[in-house]
C-alpha positions in Angstrom: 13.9 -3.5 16.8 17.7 -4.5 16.0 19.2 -3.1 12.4 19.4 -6.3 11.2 15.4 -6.5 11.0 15.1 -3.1 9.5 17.8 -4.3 6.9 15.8 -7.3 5.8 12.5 -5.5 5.5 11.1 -5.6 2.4 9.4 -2.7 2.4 12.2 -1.0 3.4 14.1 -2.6 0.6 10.8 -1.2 -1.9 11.6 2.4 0.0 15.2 2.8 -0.9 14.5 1.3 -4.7 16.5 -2.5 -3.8 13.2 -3.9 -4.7 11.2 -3.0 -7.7 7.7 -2.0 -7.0 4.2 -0.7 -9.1 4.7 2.7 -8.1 1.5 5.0 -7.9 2.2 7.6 -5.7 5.0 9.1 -3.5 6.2 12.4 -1.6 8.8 12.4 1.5 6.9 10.5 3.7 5.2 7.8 1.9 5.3 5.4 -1.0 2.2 3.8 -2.8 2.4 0.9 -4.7 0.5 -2.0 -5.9 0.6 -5.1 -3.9 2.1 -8.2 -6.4 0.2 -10.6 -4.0 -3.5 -9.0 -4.5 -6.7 -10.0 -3.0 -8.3 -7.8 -5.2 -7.7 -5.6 -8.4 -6.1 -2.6 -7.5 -5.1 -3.7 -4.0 -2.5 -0.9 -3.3 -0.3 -0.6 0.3 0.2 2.6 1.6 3.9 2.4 3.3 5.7 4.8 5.0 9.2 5.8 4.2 10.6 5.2 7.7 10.2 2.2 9.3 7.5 2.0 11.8 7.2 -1.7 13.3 3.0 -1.0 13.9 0.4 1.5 14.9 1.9 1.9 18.4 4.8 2.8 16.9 4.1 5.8 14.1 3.2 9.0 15.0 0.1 10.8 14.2 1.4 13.2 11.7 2.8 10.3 9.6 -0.3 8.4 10.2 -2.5 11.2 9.4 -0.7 12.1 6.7 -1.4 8.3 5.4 -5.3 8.8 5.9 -4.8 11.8 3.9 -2.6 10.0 0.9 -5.6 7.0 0.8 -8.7 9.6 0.3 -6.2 10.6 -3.3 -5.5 6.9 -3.9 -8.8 6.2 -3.7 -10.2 8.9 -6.2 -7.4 7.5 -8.3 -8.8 4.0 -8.2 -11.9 5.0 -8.4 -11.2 6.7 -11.5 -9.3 4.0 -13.4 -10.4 1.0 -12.4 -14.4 2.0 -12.1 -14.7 0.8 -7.9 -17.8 0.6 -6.1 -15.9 1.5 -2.6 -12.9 0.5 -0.4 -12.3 -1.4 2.3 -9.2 0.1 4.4 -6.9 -2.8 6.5 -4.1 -2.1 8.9 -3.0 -5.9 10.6 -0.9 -5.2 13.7 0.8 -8.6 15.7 0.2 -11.9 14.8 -1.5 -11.0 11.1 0.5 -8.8 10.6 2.9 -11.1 8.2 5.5 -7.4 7.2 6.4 -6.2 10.7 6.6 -2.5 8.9 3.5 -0.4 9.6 1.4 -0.9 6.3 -2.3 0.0 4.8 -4.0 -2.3 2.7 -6.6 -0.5 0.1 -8.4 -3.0 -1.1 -10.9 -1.9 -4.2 -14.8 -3.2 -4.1 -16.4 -3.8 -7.2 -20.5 -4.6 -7.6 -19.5 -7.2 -10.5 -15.8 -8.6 -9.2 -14.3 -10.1 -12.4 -11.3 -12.3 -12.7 -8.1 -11.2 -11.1 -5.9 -9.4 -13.5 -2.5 -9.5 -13.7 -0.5 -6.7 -11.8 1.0 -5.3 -14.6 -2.3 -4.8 -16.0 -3.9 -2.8 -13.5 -0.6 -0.7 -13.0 -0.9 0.3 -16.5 -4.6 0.9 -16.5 -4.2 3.4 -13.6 -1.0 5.2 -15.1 -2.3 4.6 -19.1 
């Protein structure tokens, strides 16, 4: 992977604060926000902060240490937006539309309402 790919990553651009982003969590090594294109309410990425193109490409540490961050993300979803479980997704090659290595947590509900504005359900997690 040339600079120039790593420069026009967005999640790279999220990382290093070019890009504003729904912040809920982040330590050295990763950054959790809320995804502005959500499938669900709630639907949070898990991104790392150095730029891994896929799965065959990040170490185990850092992609332990991601497992590790989603079991807290998900008590924290759990806890402010009510879910009924979690569905974990990690798209590698041709679905994978952000060639930086990504995890989806996507929230399940037993009565799925409307989809909420982002804003909404970042300030129903941090309220």
């Amino acid at each position: 992977m040339d600079m120039g790919d790593i420069m026009d990553c967005i999640f790279c651009k999220i990382v290093n604060e070019k890009i504003p982003s729904y912040t809920l969590y982040e330590d050295e090594i990763v950054k959790v926000f809320l995804d502005v294109n959500p499938d669900v309410n709630g639907h949070t990425l898990i991104v790392p902060k150095k730029h891994y193109q896929d799965l065959f490409d990040i170490d185990n540490d850092t992609l332990m240490h991601i497992m590790d961050i989603s079991r807290k993300i998900n008590q924290l979803l759990s806890d402010k937006l009510n879910t009924d479980g979690l569905t974990l997704v990690q798209n590698n090659g041709l679905k994978q539309e952000v060639k930086h290595f990504h995890l989806h947590l996507k929230p399940q509900y037993k009565n799925e309402g409307n989809l909420l504005p982002v804003e909404e359900i970042y300030k129903k997690i941090n309220g």
